[in-house]
C-alpha positions in Angstrom: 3.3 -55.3 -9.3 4.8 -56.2 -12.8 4.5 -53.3 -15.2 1.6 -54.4 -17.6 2.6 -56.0 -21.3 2.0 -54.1 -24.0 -0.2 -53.9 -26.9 1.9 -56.1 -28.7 2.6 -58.9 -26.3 -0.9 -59.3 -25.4 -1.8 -59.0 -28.9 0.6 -62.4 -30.3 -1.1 -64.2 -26.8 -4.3 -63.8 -28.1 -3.6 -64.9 -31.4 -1.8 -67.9 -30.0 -5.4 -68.5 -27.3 -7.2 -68.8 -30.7 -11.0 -68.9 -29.7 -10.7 -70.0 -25.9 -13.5 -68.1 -23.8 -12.4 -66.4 -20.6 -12.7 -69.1 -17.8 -15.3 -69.1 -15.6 -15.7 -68.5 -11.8 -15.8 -72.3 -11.9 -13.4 -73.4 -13.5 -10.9 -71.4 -11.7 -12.6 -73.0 -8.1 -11.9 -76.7 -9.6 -8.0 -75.7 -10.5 -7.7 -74.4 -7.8 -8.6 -77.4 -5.9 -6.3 -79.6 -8.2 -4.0 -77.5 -7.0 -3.8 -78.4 -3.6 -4.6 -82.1 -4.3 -1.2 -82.4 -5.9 0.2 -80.6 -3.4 -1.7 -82.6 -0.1 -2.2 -85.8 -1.4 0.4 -88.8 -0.6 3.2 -89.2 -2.9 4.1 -93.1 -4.2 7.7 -94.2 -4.3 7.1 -94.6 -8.1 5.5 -93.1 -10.6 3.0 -90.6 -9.7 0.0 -91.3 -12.0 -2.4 -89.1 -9.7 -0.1 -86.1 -9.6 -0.3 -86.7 -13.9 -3.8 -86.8 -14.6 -4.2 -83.1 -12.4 -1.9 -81.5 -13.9 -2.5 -82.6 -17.1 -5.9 -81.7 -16.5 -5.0 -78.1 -15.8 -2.8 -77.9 -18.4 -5.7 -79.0 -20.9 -7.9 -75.6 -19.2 -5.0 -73.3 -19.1 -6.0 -71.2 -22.5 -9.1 -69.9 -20.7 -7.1 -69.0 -17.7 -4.8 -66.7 -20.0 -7.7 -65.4 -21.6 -9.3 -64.3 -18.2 -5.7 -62.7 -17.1 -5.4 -61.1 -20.7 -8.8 -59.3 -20.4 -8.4 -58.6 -17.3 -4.8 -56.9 -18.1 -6.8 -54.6 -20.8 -9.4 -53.6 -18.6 -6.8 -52.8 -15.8 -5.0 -50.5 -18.8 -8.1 -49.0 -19.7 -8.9 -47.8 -16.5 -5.3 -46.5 -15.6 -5.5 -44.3 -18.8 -9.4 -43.5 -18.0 -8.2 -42.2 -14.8 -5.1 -40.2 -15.6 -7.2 -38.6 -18.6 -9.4 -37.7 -15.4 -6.6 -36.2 -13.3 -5.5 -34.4 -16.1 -9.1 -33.0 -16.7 -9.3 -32.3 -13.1 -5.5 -30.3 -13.1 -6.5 -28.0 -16.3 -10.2 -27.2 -14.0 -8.1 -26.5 -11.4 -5.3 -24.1 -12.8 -8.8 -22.2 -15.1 -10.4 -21.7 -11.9 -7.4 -20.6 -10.0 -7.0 -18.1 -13.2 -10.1 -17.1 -13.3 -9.7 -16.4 -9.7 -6.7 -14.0 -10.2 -8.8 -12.5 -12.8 -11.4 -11.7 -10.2 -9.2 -10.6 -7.5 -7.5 -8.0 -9.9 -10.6 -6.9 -11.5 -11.6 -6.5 -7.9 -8.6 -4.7 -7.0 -8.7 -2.1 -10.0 -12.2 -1.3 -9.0 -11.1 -0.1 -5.8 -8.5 1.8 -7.1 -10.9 3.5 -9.6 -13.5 4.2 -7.1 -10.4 5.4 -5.0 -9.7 7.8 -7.5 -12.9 8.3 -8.3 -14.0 9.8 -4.9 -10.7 11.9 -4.5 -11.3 13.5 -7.8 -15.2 14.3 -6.2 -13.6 15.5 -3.1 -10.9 17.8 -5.1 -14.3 19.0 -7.2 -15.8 19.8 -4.0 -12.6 21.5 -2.0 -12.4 23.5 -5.6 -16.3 24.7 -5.2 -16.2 25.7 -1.7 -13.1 28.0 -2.2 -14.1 31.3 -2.7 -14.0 33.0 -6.0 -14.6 36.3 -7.9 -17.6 35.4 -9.4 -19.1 33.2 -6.9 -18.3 34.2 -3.4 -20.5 36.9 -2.0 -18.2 39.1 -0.2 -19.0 37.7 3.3 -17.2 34.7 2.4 -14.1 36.3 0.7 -14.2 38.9 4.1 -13.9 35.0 6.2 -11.3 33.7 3.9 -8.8 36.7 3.9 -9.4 36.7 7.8 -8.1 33.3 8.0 -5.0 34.3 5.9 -4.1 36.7 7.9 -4.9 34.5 10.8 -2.5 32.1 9.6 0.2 35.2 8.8 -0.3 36.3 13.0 0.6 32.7 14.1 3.9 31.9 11.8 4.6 35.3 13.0 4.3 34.3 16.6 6.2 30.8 15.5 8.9 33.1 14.3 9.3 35.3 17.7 9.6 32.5 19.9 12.6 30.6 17.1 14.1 34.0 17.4 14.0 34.5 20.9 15.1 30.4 21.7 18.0 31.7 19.6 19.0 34.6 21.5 18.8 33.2 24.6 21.5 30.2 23.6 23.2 33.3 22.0 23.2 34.5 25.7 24.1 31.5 27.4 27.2 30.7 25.6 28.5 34.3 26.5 28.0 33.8 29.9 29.3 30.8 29.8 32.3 31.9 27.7 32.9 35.3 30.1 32.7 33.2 33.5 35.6 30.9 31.7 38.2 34.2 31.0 37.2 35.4 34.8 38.3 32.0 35.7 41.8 32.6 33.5 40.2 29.7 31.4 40.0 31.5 28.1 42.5 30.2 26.2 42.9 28.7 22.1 41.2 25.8 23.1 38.3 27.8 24.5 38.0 29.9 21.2 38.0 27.1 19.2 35.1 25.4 21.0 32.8 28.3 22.6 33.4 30.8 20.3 32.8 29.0 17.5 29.2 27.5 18.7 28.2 31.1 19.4 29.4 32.3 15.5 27.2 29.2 14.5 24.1 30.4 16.0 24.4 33.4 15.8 22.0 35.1 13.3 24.1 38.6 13.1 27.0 36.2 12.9 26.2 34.0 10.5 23.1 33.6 7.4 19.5 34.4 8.6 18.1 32.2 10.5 15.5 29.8 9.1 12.5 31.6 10.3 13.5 35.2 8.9 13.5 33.4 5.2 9.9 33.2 5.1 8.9 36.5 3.9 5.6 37.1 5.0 2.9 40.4 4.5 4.4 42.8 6.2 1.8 45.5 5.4 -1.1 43.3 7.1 -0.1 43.5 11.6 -4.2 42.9 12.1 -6.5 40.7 10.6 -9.0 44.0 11.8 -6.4 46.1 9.5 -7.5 44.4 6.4 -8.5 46.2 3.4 -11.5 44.1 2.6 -12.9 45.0 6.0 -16.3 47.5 5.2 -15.1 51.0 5.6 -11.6 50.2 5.5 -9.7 53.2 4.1 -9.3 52.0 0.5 -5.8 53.5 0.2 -4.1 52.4 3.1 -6.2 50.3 4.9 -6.6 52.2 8.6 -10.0 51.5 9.5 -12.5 54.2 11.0 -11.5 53.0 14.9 -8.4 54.8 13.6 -9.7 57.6 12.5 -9.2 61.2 13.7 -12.2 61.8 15.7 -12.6 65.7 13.9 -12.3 65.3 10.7 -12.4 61.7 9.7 -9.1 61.6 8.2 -6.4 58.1 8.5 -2.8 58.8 9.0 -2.0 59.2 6.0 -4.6 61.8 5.5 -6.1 59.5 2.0 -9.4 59.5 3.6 -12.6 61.6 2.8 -11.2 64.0 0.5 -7.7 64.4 2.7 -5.3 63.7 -0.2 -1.7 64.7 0.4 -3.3 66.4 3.5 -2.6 64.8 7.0 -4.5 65.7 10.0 -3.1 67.3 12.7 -6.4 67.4 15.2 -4.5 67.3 18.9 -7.5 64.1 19.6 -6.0 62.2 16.4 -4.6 58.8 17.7 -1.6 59.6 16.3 -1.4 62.6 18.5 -1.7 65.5 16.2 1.6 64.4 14.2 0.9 63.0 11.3 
């Protein structure tokens, strides 16, 4: 399809139409049919007065035809720009809404992190009230507390033994191995340089503490029973009355029940009479 004329060129058509109406349905069906008269109809040798009077019939009707095609142009243009306007509408709706949608999905998305946040700053609030304090806890709770301290103090203890133990038995092993290689007439430079050195590397009295031995823990607290807190603990030193001499009452240390700087020596003490 041609593109459409413009505003000009259809205007100087009109104005050269003058007043010449659109034609009609009718009109067009009765060129049309001159049409194909000239075209089917039987040619003379000479002139060709039938062929004449069609034609110049259609010529005489042709203003009305342009007028038709002229209007018809304009109403084609005004609905090509009606329906772009449309589609341009329908893009801007279309990019708002999608907006709008991003909008939502973030507002969305920073409500879940708030209420995220929310309920770990209730859960820390919590964790903080159940801890037991000085001016809450009644003193069963702070006896359950320092029990599972010390709880936790026995096990890395235990964790510790068996490190230290793992590493004296590959301490071991590489001197065994290293021994059977000189009975064999094998220990030689290369030996040293291999064996030797792996033993210097793991070995603690060799080389730096081992990891576990950093950890300084309580070394005053063997017992979670031992503990201080526990009722009718000694308040000095901590023995508790299972410990006690049978006689007199006294701990170890002889700090108990008036027994200052005064250790028993009762032959049933559990320290044997020796204080």
């Amino acid at each position: 399809m041609n593109a459409p004329m413009t505003p000009e060129q259809r205007e100087a058509i009109a104005h050269q139409l003058g007043a010449a109406k659109p034609a009609t349905d009718g009109l067009l069906g009765s060129l049309a049919e001159s049409v194909t008269n000239v075209r089917t109809h039987d040619h003379p040798k000479w002139e060709d007065l039938y062929c004449m009077n069609l034609t110049s019939y259609m010529g005489e009707r042709m203003a009305p035809v342009l007028r038709r095609l002229l209007e018809a142009e304009a109403e084609w243009v005004a609905f090509r720009d009606q329906r772009n306007a449309v589609c341009a509408d329908n893009e801007e709706l279309l990019a708002r809404v999608e907006r709008s949608g991003l909008a939502r999905l973030q507002a969305e998305n920073e409500t879940r992190t708030v209420v995220r946040e929310r309920d770990a700053l209730r859960a820390r609030v919590a964790e903080l009230e159940a801890r037991p304090s000085h001016s809450s806890a009644t003193p069963a709770e702070i006896d359950a507390h320092v029990r599972q301290l010390f709880s936790e103090d026995a096990y890395l203890r235990y964790q510790q033994a068996i490190g230290e133990h793992v590493l004296a038995e590959a301490v071991e092993d590489t001197q065994v191995v290293r021994a059977s290689a000189d009975n064999d007439g094998l220990y030689n430079a290369d030996w040293r340089e291999g064996w030797d050195d792996a033993i210097e590397r793991i070995d603690p009295d060799l080389n730096d503490p081992c990891p576990s031995t950093l950890l300084t823990l309580s070394d005053s607290v063997e017992d979670p029973h031992d503990s201080p807190l526990r009722p009718g603990a000694c308040d000095a030193c901590g023995d508790v009355p299972e410990k006690w001499c049978p006689d007199c009452a006294a701990c170890r240390q002889g700090c108990h029940g008036g027994h200052d700087g005064n250790p028993c020596a009762h032959p049933r003490a559990p320290w044997g009479g020796a204080a």
